[in-house]
SEFIZA-3560 file (N, C-alpha, C; in Angstrom, 3 decimals):
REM SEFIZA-3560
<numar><xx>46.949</xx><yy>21.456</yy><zz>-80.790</zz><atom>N</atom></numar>
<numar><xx>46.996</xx><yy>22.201</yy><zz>-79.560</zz><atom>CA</atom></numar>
<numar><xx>48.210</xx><yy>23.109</yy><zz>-79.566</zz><atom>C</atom></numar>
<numar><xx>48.013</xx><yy>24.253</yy><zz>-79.068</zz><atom>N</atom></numar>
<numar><xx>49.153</xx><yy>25.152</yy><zz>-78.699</zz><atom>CA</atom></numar>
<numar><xx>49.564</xx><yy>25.308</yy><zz>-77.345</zz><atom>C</atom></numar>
<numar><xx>50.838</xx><yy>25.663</yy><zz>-76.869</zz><atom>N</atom></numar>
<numar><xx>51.001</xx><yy>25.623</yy><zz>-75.862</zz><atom>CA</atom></numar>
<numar><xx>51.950</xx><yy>26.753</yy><zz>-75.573</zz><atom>C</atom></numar>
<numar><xx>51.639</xx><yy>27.905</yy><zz>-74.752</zz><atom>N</atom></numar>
<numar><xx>52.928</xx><yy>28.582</yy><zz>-74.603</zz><atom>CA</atom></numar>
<numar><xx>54.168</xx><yy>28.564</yy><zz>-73.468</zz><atom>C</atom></numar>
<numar><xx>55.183</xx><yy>28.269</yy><zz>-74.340</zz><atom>N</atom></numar>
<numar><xx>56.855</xx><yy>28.051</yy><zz>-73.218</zz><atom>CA</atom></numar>
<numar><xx>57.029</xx><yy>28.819</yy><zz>-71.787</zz><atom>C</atom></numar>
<numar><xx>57.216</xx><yy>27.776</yy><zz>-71.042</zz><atom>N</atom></numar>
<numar><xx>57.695</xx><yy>28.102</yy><zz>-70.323</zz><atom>CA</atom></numar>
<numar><xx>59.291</xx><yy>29.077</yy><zz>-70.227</zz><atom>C</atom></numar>
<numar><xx>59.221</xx><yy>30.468</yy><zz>-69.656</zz><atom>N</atom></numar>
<numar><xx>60.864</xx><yy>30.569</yy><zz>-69.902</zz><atom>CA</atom></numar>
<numar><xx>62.110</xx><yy>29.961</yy><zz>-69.235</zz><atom>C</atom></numar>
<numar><xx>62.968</xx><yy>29.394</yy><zz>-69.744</zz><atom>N</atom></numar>
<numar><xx>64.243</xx><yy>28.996</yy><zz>-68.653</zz><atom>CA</atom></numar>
<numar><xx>64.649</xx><yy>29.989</yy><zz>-67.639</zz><atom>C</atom></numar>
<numar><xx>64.620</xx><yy>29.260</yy><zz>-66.155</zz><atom>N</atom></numar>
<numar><xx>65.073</xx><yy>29.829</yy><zz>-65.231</zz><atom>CA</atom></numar>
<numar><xx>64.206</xx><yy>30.848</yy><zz>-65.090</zz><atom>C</atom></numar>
<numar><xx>63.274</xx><yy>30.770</yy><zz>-65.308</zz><atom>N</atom></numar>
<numar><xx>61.896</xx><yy>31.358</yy><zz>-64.758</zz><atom>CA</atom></numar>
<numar><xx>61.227</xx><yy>31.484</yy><zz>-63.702</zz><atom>C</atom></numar>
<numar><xx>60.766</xx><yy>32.726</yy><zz>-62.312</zz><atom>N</atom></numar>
<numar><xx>60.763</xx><yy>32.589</yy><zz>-61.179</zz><atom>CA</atom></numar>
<numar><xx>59.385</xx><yy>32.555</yy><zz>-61.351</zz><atom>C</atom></numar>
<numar><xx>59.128</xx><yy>31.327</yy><zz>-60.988</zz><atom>N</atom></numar>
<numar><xx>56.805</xx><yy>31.439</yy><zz>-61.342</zz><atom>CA</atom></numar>
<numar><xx>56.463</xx><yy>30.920</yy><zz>-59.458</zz><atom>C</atom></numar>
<numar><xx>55.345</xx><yy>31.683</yy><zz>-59.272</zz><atom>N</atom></numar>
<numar><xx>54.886</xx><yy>31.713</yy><zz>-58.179</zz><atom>CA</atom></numar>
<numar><xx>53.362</xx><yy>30.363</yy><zz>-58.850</zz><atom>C</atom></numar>
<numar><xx>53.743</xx><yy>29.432</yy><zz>-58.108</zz><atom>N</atom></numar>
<numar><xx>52.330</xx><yy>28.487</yy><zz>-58.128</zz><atom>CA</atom></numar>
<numar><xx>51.671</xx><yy>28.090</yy><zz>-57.231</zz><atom>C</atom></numar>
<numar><xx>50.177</xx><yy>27.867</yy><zz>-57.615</zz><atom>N</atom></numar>
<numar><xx>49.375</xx><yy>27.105</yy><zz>-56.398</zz><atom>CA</atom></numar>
<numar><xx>50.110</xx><yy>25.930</yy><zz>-55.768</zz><atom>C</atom></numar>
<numar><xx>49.315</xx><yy>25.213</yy><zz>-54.564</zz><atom>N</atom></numar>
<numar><xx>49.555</xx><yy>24.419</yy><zz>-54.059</zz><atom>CA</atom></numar>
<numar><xx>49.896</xx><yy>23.170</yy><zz>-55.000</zz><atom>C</atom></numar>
<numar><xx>50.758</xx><yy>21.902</yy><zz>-54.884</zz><atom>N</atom></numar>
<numar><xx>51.220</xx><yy>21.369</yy><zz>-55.592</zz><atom>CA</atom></numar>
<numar><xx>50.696</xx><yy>19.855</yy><zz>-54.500</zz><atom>C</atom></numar>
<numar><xx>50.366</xx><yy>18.884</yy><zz>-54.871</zz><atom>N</atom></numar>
<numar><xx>49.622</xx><yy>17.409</yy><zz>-54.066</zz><atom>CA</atom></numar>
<numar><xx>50.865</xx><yy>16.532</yy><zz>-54.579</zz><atom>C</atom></numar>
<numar><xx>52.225</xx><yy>17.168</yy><zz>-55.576</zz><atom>N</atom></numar>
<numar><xx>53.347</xx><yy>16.091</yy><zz>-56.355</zz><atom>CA</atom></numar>
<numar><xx>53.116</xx><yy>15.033</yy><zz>-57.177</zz><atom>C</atom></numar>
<numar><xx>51.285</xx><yy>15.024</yy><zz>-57.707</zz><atom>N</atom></numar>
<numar><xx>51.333</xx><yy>14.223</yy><zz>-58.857</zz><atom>CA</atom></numar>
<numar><xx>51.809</xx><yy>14.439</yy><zz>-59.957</zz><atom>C</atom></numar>
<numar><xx>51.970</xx><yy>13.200</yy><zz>-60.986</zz><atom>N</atom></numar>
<numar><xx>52.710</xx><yy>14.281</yy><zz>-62.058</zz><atom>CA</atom></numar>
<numar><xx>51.884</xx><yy>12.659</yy><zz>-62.996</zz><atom>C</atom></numar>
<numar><xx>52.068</xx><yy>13.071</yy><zz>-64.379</zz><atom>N</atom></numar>
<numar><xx>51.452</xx><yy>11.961</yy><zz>-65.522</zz><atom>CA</atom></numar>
<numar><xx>52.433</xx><yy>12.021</yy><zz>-66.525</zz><atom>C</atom></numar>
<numar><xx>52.811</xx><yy>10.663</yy><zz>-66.762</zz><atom>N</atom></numar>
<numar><xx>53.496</xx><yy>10.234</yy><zz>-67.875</zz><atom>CA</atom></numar>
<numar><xx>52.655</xx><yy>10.210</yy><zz>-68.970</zz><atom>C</atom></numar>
<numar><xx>52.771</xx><yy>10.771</yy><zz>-70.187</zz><atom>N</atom></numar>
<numar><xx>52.085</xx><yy>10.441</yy><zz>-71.303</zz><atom>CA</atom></numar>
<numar><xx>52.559</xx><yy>9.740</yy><zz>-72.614</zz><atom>C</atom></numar>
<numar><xx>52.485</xx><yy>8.640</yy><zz>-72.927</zz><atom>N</atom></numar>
<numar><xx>52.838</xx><yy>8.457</yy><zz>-74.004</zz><atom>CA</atom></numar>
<numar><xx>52.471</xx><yy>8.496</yy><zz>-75.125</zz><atom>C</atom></numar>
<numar><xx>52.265</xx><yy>8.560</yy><zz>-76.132</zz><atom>N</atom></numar>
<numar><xx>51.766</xx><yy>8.878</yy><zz>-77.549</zz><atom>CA</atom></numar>
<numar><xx>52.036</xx><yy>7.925</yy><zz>-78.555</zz><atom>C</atom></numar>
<numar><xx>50.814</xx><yy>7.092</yy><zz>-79.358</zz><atom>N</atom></numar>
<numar><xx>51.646</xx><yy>6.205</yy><zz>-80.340</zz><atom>CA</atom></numar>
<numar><xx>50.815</xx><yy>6.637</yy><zz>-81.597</zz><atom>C</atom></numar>
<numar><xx>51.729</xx><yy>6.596</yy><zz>-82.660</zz><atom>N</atom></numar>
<numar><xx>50.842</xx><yy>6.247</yy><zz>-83.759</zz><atom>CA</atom></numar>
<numar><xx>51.516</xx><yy>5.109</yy><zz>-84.899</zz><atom>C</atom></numar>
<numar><xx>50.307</xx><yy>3.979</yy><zz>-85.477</zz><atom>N</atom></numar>
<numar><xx>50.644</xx><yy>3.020</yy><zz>-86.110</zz><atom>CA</atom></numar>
<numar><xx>51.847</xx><yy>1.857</yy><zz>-84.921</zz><atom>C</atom></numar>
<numar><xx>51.441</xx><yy>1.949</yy><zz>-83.717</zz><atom>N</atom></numar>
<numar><xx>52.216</xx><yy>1.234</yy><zz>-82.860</zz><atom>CA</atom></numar>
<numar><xx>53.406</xx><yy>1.365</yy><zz>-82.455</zz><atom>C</atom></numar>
<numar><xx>54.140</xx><yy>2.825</yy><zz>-82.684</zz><atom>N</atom></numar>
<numar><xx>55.540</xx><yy>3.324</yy><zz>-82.323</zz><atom>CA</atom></numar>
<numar><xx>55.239</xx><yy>4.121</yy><zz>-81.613</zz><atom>C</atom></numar>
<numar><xx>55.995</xx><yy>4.953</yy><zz>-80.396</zz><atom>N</atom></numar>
<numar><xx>55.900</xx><yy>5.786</yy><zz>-79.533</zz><atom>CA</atom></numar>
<numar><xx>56.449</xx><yy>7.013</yy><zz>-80.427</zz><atom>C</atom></numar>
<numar><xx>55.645</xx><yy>7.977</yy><zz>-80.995</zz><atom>N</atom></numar>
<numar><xx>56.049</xx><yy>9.669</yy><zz>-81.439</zz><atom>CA</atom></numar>
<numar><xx>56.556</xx><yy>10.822</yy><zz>-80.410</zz><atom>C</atom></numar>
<numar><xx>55.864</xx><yy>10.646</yy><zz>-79.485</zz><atom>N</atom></numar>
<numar><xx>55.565</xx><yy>11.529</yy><zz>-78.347</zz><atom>CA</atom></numar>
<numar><xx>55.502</xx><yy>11.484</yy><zz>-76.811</zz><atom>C</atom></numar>
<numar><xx>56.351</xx><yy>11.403</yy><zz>-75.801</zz><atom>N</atom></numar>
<numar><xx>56.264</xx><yy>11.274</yy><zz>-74.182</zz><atom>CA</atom></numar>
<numar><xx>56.663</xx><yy>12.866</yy><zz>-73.304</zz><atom>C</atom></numar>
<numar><xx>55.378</xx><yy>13.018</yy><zz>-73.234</zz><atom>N</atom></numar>
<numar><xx>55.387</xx><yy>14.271</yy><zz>-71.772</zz><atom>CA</atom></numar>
<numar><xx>55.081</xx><yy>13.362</yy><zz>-70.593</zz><atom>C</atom></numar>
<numar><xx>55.456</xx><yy>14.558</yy><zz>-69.356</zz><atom>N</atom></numar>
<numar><xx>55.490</xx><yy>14.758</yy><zz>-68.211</zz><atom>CA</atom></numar>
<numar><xx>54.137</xx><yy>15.773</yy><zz>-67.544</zz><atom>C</atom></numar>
<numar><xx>53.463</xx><yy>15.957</yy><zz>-67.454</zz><atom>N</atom></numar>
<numar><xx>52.137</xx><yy>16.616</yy><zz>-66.747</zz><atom>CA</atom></numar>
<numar><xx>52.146</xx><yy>16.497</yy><zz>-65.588</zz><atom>C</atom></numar>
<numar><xx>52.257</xx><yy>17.732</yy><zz>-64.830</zz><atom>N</atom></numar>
<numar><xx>52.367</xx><yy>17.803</yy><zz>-63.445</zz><atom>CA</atom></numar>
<numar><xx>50.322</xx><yy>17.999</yy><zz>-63.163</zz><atom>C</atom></numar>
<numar><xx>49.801</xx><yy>17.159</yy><zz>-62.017</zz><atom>N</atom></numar>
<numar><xx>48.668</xx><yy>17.345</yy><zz>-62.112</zz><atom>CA</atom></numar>
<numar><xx>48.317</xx><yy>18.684</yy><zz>-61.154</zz><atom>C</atom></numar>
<numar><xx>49.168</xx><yy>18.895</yy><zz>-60.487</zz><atom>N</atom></numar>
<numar><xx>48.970</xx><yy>20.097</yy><zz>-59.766</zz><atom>CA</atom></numar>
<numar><xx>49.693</xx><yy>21.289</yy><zz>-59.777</zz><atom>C</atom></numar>
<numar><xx>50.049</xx><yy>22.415</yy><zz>-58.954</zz><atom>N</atom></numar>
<numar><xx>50.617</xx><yy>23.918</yy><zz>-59.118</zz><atom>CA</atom></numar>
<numar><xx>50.359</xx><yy>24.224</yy><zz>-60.502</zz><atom>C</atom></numar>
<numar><xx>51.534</xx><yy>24.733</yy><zz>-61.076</zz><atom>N</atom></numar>
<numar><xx>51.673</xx><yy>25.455</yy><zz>-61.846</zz><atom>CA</atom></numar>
<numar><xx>51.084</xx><yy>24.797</yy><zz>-63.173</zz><atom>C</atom></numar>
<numar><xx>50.917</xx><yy>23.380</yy><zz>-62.955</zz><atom>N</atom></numar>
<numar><xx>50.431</xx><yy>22.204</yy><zz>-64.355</zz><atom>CA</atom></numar>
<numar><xx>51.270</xx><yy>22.156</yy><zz>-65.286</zz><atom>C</atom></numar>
<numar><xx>52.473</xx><yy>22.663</yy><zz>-65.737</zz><atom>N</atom></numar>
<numar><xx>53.274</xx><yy>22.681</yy><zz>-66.611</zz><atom>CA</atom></numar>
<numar><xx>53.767</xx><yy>21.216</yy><zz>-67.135</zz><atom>C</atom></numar>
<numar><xx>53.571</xx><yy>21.143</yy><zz>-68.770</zz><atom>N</atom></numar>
<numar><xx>53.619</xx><yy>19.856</yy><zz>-69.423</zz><atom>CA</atom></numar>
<numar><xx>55.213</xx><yy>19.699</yy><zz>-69.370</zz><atom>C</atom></numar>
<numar><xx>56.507</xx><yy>18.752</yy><zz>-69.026</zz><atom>N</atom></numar>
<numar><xx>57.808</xx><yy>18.308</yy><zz>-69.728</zz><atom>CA</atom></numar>
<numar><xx>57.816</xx><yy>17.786</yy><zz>-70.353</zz><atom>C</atom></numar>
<numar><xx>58.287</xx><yy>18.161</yy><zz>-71.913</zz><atom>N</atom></numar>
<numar><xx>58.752</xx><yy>17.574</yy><zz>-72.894</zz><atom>CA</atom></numar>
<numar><xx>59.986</xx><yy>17.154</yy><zz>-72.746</zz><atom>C</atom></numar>
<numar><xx>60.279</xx><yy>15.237</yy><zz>-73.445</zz><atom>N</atom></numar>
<numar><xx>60.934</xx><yy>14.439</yy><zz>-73.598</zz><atom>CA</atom></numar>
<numar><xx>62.904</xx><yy>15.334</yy><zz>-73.521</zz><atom>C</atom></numar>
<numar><xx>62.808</xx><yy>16.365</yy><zz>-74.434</zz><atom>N</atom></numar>
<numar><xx>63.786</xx><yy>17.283</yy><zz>-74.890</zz><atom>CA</atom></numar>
<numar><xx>64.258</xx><yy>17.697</yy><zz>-73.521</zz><atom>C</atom></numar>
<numar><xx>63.203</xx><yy>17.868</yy><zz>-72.429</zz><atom>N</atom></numar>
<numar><xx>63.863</xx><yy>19.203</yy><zz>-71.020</zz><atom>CA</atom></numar>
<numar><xx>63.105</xx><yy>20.608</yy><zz>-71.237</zz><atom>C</atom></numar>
<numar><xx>62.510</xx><yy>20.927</yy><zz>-72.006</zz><atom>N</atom></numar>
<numar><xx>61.586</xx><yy>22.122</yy><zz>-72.260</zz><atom>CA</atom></numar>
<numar><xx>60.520</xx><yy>21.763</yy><zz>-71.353</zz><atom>C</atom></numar>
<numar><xx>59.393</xx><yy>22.918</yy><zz>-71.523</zz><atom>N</atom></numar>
<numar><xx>58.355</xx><yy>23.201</yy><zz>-69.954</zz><atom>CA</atom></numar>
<numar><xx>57.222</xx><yy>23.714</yy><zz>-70.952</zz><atom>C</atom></numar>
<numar><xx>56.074</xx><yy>23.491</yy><zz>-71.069</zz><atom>N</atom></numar>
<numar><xx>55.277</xx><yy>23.894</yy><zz>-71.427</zz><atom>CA</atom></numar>
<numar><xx>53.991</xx><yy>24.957</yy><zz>-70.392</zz><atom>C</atom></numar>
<numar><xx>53.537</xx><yy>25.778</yy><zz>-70.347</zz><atom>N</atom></numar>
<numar><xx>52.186</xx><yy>25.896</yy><zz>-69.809</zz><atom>CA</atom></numar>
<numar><xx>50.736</xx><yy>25.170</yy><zz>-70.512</zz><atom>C</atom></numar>
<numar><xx>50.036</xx><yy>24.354</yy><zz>-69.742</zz><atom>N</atom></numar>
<numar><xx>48.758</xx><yy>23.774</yy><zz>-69.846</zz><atom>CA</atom></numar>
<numar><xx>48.163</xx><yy>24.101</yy><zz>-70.538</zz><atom>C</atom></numar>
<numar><xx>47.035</xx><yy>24.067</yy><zz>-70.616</zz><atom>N</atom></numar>
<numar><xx>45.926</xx><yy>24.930</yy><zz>-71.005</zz><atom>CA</atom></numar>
<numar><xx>44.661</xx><yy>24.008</yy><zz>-70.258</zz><atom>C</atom></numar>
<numar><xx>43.485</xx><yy>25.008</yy><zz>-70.228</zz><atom>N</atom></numar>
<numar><xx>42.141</xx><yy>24.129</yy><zz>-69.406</zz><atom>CA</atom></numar>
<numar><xx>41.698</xx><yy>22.857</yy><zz>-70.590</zz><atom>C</atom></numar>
<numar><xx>41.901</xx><yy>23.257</yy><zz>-71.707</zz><atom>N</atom></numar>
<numar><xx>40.958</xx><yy>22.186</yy><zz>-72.991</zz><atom>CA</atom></numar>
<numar><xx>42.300</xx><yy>21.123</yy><zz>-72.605</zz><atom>C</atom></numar>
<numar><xx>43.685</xx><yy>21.094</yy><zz>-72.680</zz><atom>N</atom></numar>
<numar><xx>44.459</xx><yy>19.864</yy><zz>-72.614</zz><atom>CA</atom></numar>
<numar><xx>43.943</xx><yy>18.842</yy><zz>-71.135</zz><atom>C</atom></numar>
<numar><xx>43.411</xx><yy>19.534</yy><zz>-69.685</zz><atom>N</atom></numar>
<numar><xx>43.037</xx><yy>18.924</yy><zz>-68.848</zz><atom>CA</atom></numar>
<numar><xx>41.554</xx><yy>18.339</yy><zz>-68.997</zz><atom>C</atom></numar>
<numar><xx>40.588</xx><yy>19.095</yy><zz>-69.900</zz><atom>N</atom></numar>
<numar><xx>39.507</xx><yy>18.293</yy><zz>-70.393</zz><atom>CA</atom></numar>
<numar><xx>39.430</xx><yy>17.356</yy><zz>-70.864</zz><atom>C</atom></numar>
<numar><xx>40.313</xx><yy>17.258</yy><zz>-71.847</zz><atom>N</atom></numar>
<numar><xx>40.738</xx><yy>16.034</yy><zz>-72.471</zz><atom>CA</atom></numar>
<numar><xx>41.156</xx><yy>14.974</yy><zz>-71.422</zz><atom>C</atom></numar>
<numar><xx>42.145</xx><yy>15.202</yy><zz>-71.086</zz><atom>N</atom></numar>
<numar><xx>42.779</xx><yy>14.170</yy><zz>-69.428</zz><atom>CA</atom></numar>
<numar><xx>41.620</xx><yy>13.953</yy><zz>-69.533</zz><atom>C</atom></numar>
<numar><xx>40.907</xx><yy>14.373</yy><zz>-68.749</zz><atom>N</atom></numar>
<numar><xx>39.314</xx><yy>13.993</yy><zz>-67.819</zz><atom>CA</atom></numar>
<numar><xx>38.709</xx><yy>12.662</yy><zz>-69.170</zz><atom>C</atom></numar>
<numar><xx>38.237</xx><yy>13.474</yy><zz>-70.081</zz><atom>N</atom></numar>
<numar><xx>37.422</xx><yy>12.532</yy><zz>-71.097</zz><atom>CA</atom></numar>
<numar><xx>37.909</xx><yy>10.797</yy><zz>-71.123</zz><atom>C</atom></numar>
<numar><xx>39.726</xx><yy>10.935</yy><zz>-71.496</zz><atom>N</atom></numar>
<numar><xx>40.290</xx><yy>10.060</yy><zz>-71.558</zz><atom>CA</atom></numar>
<numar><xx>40.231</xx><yy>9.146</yy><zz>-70.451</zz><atom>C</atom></numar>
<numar><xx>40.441</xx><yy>9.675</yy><zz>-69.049</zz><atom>N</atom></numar>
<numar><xx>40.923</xx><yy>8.895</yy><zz>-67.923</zz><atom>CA</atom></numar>
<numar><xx>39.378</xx><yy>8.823</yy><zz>-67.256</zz><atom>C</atom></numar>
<numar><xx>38.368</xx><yy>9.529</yy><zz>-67.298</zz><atom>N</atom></numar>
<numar><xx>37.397</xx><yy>9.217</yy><zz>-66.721</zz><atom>CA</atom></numar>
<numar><xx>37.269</xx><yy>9.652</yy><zz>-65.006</zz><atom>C</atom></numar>
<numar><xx>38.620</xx><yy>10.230</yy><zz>-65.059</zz><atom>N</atom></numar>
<numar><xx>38.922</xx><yy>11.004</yy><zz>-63.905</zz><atom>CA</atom></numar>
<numar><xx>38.281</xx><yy>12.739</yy><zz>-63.292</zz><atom>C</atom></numar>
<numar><xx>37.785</xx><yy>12.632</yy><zz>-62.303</zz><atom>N</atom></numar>
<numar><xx>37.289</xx><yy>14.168</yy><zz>-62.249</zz><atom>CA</atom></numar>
<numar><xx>38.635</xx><yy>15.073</yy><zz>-62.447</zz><atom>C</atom></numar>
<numar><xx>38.327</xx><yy>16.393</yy><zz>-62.038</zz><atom>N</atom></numar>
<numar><xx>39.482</xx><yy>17.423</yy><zz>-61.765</zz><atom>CA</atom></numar>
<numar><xx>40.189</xx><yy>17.419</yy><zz>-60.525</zz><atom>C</atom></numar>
<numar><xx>39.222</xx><yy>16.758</yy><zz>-59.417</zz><atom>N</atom></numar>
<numar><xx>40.071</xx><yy>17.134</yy><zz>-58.131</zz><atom>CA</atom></numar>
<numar><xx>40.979</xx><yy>15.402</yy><zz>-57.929</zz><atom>C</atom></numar>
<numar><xx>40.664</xx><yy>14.491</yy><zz>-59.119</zz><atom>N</atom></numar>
<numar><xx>41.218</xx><yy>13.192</yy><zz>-59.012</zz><atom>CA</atom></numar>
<numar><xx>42.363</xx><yy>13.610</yy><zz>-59.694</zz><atom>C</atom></numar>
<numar><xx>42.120</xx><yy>14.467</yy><zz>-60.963</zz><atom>N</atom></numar>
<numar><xx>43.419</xx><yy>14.647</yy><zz>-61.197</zz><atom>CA</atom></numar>
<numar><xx>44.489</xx><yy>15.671</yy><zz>-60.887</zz><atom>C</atom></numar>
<numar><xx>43.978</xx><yy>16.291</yy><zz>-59.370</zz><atom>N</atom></numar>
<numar><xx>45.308</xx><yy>16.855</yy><zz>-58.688</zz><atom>CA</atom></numar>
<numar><xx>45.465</xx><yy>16.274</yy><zz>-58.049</zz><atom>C</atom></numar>
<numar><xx>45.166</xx><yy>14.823</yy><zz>-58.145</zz><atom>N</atom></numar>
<numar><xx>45.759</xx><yy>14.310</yy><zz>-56.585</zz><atom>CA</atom></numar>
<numar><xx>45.096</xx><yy>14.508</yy><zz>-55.382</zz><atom>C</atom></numar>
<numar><xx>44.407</xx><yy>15.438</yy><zz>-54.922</zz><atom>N</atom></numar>
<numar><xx>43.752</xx><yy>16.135</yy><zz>-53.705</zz><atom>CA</atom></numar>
<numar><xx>43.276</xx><yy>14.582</yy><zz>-52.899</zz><atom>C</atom></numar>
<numar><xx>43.999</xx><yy>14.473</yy><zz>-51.660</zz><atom>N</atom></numar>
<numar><xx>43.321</xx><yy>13.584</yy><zz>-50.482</zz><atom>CA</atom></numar>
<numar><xx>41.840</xx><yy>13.471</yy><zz>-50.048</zz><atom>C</atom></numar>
<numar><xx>41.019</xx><yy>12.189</yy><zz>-50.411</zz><atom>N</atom></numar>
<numar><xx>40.201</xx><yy>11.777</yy><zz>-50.531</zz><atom>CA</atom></numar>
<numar><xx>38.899</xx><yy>12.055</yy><zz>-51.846</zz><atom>C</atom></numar>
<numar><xx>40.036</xx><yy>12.321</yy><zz>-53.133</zz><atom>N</atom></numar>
<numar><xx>38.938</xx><yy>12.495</yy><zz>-53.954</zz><atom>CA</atom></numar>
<numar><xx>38.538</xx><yy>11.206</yy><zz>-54.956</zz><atom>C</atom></numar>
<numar><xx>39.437</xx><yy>9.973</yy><zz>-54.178</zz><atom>N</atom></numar>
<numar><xx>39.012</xx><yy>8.749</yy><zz>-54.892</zz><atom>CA</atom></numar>
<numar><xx>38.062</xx><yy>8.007</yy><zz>-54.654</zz><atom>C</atom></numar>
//
């Protein structure tokens, strides 16, 4: 997957935000490689472990979905989509 950076100190105008956010962890062979931050709503921007900001993409939230079994409006958070 590619992802393009967010810039530091960057003034981004985003949608509405519900303040979910997803921890991700990542293992391979039973060690943790990899932990982002995924905001499920506004702007969706991934945090990497480092303090860097990623922008999303729609195929990384498909995936979410596949994995979690979660719709789209479950995973912004949105009031009463459970």
């Amino acid at each position: 997957m590619s992802f393009e950076p967010v810039p530091p100190n960057a003034i981004i105008s985003c949608p509405a935000d519900s303040g979910i956010s997803y921890d991700m962890h990542f293992y391979e062979k039973g060690k943790e490689v990899f932990l982002i931050n995924a905001e499920g709503g506004g702007c969706q921007f991934i945090h990497l472990k480092e303090g860097n900001a990623l922008r999303s993409k729609d195929y990384f939230w498909k995936m979410v979905q596949e994995a979690t079994e979660m719709n789209a409006k479950q995973l912004l958070g949105l009031p009463g989509s459970f």
